[in-house]
C-alpha positions in Angstrom: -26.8 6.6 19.0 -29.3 4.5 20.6 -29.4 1.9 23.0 -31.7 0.1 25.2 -31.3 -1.4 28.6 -34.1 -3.8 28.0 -34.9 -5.5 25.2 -36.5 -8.2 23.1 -35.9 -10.5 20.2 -37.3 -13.3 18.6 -38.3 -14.9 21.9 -35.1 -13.9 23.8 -35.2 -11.1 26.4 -31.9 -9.3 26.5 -30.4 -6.4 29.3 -27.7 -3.7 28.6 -27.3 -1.8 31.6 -23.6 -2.4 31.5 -20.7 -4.0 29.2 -20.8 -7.1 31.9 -24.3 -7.8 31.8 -24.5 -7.3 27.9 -21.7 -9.8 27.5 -23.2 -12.6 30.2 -26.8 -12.2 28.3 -25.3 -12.7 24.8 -22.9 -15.6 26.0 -25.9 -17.4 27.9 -28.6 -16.4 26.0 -27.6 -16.7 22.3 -24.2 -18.4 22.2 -25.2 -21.3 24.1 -25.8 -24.4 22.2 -23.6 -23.7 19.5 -20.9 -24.9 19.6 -22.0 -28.2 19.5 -19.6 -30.7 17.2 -20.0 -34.6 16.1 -17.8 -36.6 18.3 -15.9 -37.7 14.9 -14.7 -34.0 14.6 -13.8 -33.6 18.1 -11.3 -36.8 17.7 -9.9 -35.6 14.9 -9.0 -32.5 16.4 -7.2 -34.0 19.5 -5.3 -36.4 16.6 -4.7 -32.8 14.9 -2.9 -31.5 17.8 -0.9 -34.9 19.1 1.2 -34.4 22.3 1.7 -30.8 21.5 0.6 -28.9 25.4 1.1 -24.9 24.0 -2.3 -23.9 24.1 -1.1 -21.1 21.4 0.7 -24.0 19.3 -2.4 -25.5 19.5 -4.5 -23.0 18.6 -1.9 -22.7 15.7 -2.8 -26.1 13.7 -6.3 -25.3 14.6 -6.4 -21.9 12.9 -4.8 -23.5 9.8 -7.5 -26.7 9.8 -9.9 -24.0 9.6 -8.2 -21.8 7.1 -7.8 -25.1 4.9 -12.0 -26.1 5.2 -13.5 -23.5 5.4 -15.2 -20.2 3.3 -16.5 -17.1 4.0 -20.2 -16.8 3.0 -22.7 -14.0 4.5 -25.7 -15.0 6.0 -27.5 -12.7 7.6 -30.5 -15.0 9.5 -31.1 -15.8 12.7 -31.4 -13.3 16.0 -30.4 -9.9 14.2 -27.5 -11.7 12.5 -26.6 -11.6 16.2 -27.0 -15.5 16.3 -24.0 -18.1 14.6 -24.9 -20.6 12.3 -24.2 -24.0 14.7 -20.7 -25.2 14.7 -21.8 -28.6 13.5 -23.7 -27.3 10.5 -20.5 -25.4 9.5 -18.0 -28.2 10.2 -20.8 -29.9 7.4 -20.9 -27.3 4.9 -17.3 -25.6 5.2 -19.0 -22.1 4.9 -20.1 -19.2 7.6 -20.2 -15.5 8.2 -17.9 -13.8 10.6 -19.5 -14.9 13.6 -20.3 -18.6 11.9 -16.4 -18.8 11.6 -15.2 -17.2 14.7 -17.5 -20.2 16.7 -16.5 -23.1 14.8 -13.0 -22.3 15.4 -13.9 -21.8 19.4 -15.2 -24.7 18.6 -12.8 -27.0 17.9 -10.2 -25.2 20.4 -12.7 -26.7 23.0 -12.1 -29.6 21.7 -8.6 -29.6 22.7 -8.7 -27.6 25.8 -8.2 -24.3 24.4 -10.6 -21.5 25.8 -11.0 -18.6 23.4 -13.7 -15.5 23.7 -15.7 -14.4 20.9 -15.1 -10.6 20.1 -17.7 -8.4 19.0 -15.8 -5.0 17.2 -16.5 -2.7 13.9 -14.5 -4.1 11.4 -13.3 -1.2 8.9 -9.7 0.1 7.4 -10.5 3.6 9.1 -10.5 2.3 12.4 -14.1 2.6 14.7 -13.9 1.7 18.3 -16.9 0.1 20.3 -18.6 3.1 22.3 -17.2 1.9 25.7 -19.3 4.7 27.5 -22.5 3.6 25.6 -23.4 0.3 26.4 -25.7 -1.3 23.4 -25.5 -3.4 20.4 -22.8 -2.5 18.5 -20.5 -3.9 16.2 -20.5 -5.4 12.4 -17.6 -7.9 12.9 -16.3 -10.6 15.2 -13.0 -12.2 15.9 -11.4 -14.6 18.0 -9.8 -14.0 21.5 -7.4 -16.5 22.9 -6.2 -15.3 26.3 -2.3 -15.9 26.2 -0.5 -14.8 29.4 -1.9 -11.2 30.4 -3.0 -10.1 26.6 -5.1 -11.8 24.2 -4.0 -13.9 20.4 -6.6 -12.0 17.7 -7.3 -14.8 15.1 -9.5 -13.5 11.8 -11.3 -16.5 10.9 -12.9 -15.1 8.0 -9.3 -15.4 6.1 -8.2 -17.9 4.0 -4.6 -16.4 4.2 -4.0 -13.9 7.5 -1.3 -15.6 9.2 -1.7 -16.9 12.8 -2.4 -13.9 15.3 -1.8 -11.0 12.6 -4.1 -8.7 12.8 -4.2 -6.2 9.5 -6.0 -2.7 8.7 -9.5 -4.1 9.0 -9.4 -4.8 13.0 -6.3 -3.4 14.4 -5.8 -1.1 17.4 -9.6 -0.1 18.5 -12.1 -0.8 21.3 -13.2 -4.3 20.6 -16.2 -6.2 23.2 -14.7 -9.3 24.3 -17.5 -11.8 25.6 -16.5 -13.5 28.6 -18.5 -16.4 30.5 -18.5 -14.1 33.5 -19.7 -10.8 31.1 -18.3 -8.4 28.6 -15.2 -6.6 28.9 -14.2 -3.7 26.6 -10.3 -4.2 25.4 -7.7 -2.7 23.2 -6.7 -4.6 20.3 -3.1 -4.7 18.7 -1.1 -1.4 17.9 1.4 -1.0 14.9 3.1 1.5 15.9 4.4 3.8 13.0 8.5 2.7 13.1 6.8 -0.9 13.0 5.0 0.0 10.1 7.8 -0.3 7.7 8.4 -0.7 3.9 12.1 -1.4 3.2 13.2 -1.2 -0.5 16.7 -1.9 -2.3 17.1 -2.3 -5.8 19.1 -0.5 -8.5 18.2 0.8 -12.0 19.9 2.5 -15.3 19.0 5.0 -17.2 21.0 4.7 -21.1 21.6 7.1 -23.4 18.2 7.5 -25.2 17.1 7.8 -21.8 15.2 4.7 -21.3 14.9 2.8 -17.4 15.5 -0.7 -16.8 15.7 -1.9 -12.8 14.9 -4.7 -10.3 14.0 -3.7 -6.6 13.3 -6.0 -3.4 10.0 -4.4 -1.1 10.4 -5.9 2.6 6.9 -4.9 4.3 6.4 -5.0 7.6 3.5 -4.7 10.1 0.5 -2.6 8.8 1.8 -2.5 5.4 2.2 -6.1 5.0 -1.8 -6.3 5.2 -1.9 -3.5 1.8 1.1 -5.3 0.2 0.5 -9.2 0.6 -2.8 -8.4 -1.4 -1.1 -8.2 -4.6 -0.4 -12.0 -4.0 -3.9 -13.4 -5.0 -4.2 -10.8 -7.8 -4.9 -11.9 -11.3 -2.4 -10.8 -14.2 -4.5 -7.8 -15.3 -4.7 -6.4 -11.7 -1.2 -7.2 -10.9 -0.4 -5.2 -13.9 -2.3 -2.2 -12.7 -1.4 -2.0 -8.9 1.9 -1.8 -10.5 1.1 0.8 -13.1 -0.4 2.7 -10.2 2.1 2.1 -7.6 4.2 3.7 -9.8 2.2 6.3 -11.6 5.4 8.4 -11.7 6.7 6.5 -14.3 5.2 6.7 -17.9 5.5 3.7 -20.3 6.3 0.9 -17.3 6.6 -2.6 -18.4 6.6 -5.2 -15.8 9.4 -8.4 -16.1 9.2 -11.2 -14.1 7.7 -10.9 -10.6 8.4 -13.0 -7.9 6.6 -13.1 -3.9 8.0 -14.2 -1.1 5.0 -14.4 1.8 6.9 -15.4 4.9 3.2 -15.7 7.3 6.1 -16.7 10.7 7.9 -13.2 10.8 4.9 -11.2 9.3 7.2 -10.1 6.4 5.7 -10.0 2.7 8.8 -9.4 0.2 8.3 -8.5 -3.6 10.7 -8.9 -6.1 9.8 -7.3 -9.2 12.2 -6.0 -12.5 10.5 -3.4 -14.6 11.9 -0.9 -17.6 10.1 1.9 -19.8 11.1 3.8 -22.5 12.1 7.8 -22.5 11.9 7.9 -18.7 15.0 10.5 -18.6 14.3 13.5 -20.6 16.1 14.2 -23.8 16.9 17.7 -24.6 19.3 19.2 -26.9 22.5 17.0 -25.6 21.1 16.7 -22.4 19.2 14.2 -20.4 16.8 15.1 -17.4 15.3 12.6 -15.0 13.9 12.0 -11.5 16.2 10.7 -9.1 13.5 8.8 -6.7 12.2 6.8 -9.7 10.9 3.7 -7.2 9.2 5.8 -3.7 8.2 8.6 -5.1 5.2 11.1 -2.9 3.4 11.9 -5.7 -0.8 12.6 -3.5 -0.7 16.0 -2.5 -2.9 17.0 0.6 -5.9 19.5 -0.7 -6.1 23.0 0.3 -9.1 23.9 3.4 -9.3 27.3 3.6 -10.4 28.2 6.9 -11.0 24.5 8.2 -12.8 24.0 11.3 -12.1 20.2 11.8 -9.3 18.3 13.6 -7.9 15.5 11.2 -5.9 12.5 12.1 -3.2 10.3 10.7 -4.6 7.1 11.8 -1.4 5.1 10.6 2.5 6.2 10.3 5.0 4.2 8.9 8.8 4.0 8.3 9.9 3.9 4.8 13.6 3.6 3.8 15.5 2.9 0.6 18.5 2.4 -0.9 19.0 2.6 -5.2 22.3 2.2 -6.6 21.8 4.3 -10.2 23.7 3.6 -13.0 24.1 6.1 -15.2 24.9 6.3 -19.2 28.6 6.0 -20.5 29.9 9.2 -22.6 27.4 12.3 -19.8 28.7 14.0 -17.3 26.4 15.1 -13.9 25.9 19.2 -14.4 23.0 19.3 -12.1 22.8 16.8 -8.4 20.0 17.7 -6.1 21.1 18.4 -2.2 20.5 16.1 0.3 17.5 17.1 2.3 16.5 16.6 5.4 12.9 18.2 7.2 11.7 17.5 10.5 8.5 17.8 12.7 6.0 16.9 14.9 4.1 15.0 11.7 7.4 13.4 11.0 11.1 13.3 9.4 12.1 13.2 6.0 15.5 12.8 4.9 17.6 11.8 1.4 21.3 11.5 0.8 22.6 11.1 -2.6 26.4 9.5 -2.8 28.6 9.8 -5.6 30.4 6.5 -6.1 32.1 7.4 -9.3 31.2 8.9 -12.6 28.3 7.0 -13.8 27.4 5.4 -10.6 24.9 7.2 -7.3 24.2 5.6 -4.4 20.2 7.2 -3.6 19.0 7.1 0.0 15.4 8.0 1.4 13.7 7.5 4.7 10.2 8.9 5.6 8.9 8.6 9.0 4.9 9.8 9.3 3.9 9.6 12.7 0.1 8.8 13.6 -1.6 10.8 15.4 -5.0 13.6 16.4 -3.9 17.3 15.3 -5.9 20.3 15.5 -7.4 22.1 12.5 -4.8 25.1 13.0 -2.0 22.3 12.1 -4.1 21.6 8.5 -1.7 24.0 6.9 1.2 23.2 8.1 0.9 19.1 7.6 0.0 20.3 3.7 3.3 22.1 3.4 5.5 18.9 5.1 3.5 16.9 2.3 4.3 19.4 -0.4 7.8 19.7 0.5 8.0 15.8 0.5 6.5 15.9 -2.7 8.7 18.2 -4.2 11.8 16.8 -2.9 11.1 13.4 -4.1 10.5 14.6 -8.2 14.1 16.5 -7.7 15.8 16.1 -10.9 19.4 15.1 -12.3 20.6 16.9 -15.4 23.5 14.8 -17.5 25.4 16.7 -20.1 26.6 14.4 -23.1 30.9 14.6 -22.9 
């Protein structure tokens, strides 16, 4: 890396000799002026917000006025790209980059007594902190900070959709420059932490006698996989159809039925509702029929082989995955093989499935996987392969029906 302590450009000199000073030159020296707004907008701002005092409430209709007007658009002029486009040119044109975006809506907060900081940070799903012991320009991304009691609100102005102080994949849990009026200040922004991070399925299928699957399941995500799953949302037929087909690439032949979303942007919860069937997925043979229990959450990746690695890794997200399938099964078979239940601990998580009998043609299936985040040296490579593998192998276990 390279940094310098003084600097020049386009007409404005510029110091870095610490986070502080870096912070107080780029708030003085290229922030000021603009965040300028017409007197009209201003108004209707303070009409926007009515008696409401919550300076987070506040901020709440403002976010969604901005959400409503205005449209990410790239532009890459000015100082560096270092520079925002003026607030009043966006509030004309309902378009700006990150850093456009992030002002306007600082913006209009000042408008109604809100003070918010803009936040300089890499924005990336493989998270990438700001170099806190390196003090330069760094950074491809900014946010918004609202200060709200002794942490900070994180709004994404770029999106049309995030809801109010969510932060997803792209920004969470890293190093992040927040520019003060008194200087820069290097902060940590919001953790998921892995039994937060949860996907919550219950649904129930059957399998017939010519071994075709028909079954409906409810997905409840929760923090850091609400950001993958609430995607799918502004998907277009086609690509529904394949995130589907791919989601569950364990099952051949998959036709999707009606689909429905339910994207509840209060609680952070995105809930899918989705029926699907598919021909021959149990097995015929002879006057038996062979299929995969787990046909719905099934570890199907595999981790690849290093011989001899010389790297650490890291998990840089865990989550908490549980479900619960009721199975029917065909009239006229009885079960002559039943996997165990199975259970594996350890330090990259726990792993665990119980399978009840309710009666003869009924199961009860339960699953719960637990990965747990973390840095791991690369002597535990090896052994995080075989915790995947054994997941993996667990999870295609098989049920063998014998015709009566």
């Amino acid at each position: 890396m390279m940094g310098l302590e003084k600097f020049h450009l386009e007409g404005v000199d510029g110091t870095a000799t610490t986070w502080e000073a870096f912070g107080k030159w780029y708030g003085e020296k290229v922030l000021t002026g603009t965040t300028i707004l017409p007197e009209e907008t201003k108004t209707k701002m303070k009409v926007l917000v009515g008696d409401e005092k919550d300076p987070i409430k506040k901020a709440k209709i403002i976010y969604d006025y901005v959400q409503k007007k205005s449209r990410y658009v790239n532009i890459a002029v000015g100082i560096g790209g270092w520079k925002p486009m003026l607030a009043s040119d966006v509030d004309r044109l309902g378009y700006g980059d990150c850093k456009a975006l992030s002002n306007y809506t600082k913006a209009l907060l000042q408008a109604v007594d809100v003070s918010s900081y803009n936040t300089i940070l890499y924005g990336d799903a493989d998270k990438a902190n700001i170099q806190s012991d390196f003090v330069s320009m760094q950074g491809n991304h900014m946010i918004l900070a609202i200060p709200n009691g002794d942490t900070y609100t994180w709004l994404e102005c770029t999106s049309q959709d995030a809801p109010f102080g969510y932060q997803g994949t792209f920004t969470d849990d890293r190093d992040v420059l927040v520019v003060k009026p008194e200087g820069g200040e290097i902060v940590r922004t919001k953790i998921y932490h892995d039994k937060g991070n949860t996907q919550i399925g219950k649904g129930t299928y059957t399998v017939n006698e010519n071994g075709d699957f028909s079954g409906v399941l409810k997905i409840d995500s929760q923090g850091s996989q609400y950001d993958a799953k609430s995607r799918v949302e502004t998907l277009q037929p086609n690509e529904k159809e394949k995130h589907y087909k791919e989601y569950w690439d364990n099952i051949n032949n998959l036709k999707l039925g009606k689909i429905t979303f339910t994207n509840d942007k209060e609680n952070i919860r995105f809930i899918e509702d989705v029926q699907i069937s598919a021909s021959n997925y149990g097995q015929i043979s002879g006057n038996k029929i062979i299929f995969v229990l787990d046909a719905f959450n099934q570890y199907t990746g595999n981790v690849n082989r290093i011989r001899n690695r010389k790297n650490p890794f890291q998990i840089q997200r865990g989550y908490l995955d549980t479900d619960e399938i009721e199975i029917n099964l065909p009239a006229g078979f009885s079960i002559e093989f039943l996997p165990q239940n199975y259970e594996l601990k350890g330090k990259f998580g726990e792993y665990k499935t119980e399978i009840i009998k309710k009666d003869n043609n009924k199961l009860i299936y339960k699953r719960s996987m637990l990965l747990n985040n973390g840095k791991y040296s690369s002597k535990e490579y090896d052994e995080y392969r075989l915790f995947m593998e054994q997941v993996s192998r667990n999870d295609n276990a098989k049920i063998i029906l014998t015709k009566n």
